[in-house]
N, C-alpha and C positions, 0 to 999 in steps of 0.2 A: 479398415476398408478391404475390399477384395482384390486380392490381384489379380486384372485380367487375363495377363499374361500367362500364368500359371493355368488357368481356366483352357483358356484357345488347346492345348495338346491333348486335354482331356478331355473338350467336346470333339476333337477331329477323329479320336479313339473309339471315342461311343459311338461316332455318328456313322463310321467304317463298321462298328461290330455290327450296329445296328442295317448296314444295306448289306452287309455277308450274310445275315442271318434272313433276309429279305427275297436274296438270291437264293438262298437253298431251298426255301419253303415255296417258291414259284413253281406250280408243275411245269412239268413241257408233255409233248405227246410223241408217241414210236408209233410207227402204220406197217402194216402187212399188204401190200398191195394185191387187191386179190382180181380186178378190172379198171382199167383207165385208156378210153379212147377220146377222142376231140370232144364228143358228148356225153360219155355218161363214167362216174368213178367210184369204185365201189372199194373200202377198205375196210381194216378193222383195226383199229385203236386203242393203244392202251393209255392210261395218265402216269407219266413218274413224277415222285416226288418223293424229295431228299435221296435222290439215287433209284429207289427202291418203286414198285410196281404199286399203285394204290389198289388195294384192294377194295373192290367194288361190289363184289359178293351178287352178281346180274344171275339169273337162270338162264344160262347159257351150260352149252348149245340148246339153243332152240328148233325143234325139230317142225315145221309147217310147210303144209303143200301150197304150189304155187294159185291154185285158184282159194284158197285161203285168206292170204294176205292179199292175191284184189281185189278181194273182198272188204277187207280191214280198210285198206289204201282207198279204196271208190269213196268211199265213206265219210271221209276226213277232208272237211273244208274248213276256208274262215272269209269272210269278208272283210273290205276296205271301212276306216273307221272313217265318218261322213258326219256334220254339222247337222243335214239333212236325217240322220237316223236310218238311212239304206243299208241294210241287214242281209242284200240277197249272198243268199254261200255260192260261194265259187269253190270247183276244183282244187282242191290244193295237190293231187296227186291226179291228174288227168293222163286217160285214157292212154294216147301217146309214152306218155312219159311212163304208165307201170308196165305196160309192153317191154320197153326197152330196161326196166327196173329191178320186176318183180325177180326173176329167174336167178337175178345175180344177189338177191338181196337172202332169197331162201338158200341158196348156196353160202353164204356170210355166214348166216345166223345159226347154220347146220355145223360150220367150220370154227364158232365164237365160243373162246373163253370164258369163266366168271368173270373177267376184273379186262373183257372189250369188250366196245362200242362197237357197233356198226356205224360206218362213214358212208352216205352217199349225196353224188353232185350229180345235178343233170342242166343240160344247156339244150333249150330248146327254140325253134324258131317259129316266126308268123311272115306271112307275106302279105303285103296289101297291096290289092288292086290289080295283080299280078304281075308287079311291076318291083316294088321295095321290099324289104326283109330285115326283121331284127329278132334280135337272140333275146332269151330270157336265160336266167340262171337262178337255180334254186338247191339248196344244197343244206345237211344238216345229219345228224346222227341219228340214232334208234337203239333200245335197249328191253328186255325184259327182264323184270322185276316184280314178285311177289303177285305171279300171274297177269301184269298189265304190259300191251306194250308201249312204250315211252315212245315220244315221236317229237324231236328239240329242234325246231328250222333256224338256220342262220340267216340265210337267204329265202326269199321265197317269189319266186317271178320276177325278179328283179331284175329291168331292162340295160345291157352293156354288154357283158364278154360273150366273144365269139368261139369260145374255146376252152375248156376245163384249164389247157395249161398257162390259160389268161389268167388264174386265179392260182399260182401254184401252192400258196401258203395257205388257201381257206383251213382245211382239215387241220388246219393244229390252234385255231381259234372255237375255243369252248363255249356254244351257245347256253349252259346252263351255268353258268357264272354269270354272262355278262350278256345278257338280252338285249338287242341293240332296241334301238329307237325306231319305231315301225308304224306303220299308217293304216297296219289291216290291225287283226285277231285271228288265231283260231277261232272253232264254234265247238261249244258245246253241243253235246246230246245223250239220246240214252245210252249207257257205256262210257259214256267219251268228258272227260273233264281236264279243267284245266289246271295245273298246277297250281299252286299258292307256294311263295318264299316263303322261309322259316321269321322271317323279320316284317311286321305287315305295318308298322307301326311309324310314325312319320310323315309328313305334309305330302315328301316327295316317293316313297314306298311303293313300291308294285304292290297292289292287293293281287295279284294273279300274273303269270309270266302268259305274254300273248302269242307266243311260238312256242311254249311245251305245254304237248296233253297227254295223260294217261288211256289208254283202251283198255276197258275190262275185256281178258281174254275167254270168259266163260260166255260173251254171248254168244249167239248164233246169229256171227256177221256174212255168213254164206247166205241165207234167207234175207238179211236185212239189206245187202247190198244196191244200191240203186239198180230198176229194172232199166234203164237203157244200158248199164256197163255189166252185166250179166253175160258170161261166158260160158256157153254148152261144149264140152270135149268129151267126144266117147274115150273111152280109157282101152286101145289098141291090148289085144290080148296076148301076155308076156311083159307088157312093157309100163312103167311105171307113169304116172300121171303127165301130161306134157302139155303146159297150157299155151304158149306160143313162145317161138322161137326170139332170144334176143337181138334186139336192135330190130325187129321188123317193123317195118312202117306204118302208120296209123292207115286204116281201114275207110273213117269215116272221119269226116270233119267237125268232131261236136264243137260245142260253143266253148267249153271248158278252155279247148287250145288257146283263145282269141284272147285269154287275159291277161293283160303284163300289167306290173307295175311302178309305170317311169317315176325316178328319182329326181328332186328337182337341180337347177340348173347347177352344174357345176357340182355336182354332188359326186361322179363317177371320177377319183381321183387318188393320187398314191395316200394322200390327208386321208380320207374316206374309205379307203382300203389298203390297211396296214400289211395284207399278205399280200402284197405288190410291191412293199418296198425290195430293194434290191441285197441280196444276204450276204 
């Protein structure tokens, strides 16, 4: 027979090597804090694991003008996933929000590593009737690679915090590991695709992650850009391109602002939002 008793020390050994070896292998993330105001946060991130920096091997620094990427950014929608089969693309980087975005984000990516990420959050708001007001919050990383740029949401309109530092832990939760559970999509288009996991296989399997897409950076997304979010700037003589000032206020009211995406009841919660718990 077997003696249990002899057994219990050796599986409490194994079971200890086995969560020490579980803890090392967990990344974590370090941030360079490069913008953070009540609305908008812009970092750069690296991953460690087992001590050491993951090497990521990104083309970074990436050097792009700012009417460039509002170009890229105008671009990039997804729609709510609907019973009904309703496809229309919404904004995923509206107007508003690349204003206050864009300026900080080409400063990042001019200032980024190989082996960082760019971080950014934005909290935005609607008012109805001119009378109520509620915040949206959308936030997630960016990277280039092998000429594409990556674009991973964690968040995306998601109706609750009134404030970046309502959210103080988002940036260190990795939307390309762990894709939350989400009720829209990105969209596809020309250029623009959507990931595939390495594992597609299984009942329960992501065939495609719905918050990461690739941009091929060889098109010409200055031409392609939607004509209403089209940006004319003479280029002042001595001075380098200057497409608007950050944090300036939206100009016009387009429709893109009006869309939030409420969570259902009970959903906005420390359960529900692990960078909330208390450290």
């Amino acid at each position: 027979m077997i003696d249990i008793r002899k057994l219990v020390p050796n599986l409490l050994v194994y079971s200890l090597s086995i969560l020490m070896l579980a803890g090392c292998a967990a990344p974590r993330f370090e941030k360079q804090e490069l913008v953070s105001t009540p609305d908008i946060q812009v970092l750069l991130t690296r991953e460690i694991v087992d001590g050491q920096v993951e090497k990521l091997g990104f083309d970074h620094p990436w050097h792009v003008d700012e009417l460039t990427l509002d170009a890229i950014l105008s671009c990039v929608t997804y729609h709510n996933v609907s019973l009904i089969g309703d496809t229309k693309p919404i904004a995923a980087f509206p107007s508003v929000m690349r204003r206050a975005l864009v300026p900080h984000l080409v400063d990042a990516f001019a200032k980024a590593g190989p082996d960082e990420m760019v971080y950014f959050a934005y909290i935005g708001n609607r008012t109805f009737l001119y009378i109520a007001s509620k915040n949206y919050f959308t936030n997630g990383v960016m990277f280039v690679k092998n000429n594409k740029l990556n674009i991973v949401f964690r968040y995306l309109t998601l109706e609750g915090p009134a404030r970046i530092s309502d959210m103080p832990g988002a940036w260190r939760l990795d939307p390309r590991r762990r894709p939350q559970s989400v009720a829209w999509t990105l969209n596809e288009g020309p250029g623009i695709r959507l990931v595939r996991p390495k594992d597609t296989k299984g009942l329960f399997a992501l065939k495609e992650y719905p918050n990461w897409i690739r941009i091929d950076l060889n098109q010409n997304w200055l031409a392609r850009a939607p004509r209403k979010h089209r940006v004319r700037r003479h280029k002042p003589a001595g001075h380098s391109t200057y497409l608007y000032k950050a944090g300036t206020p939206a100009t016009t009211n387009d429709d893109d602002e009006e869309i939030i995406i409420r969570p259902p009841k009970g959903y906005f919660s420390i359960k529900s939002y692990p960078e909330l718990k208390p450290k």
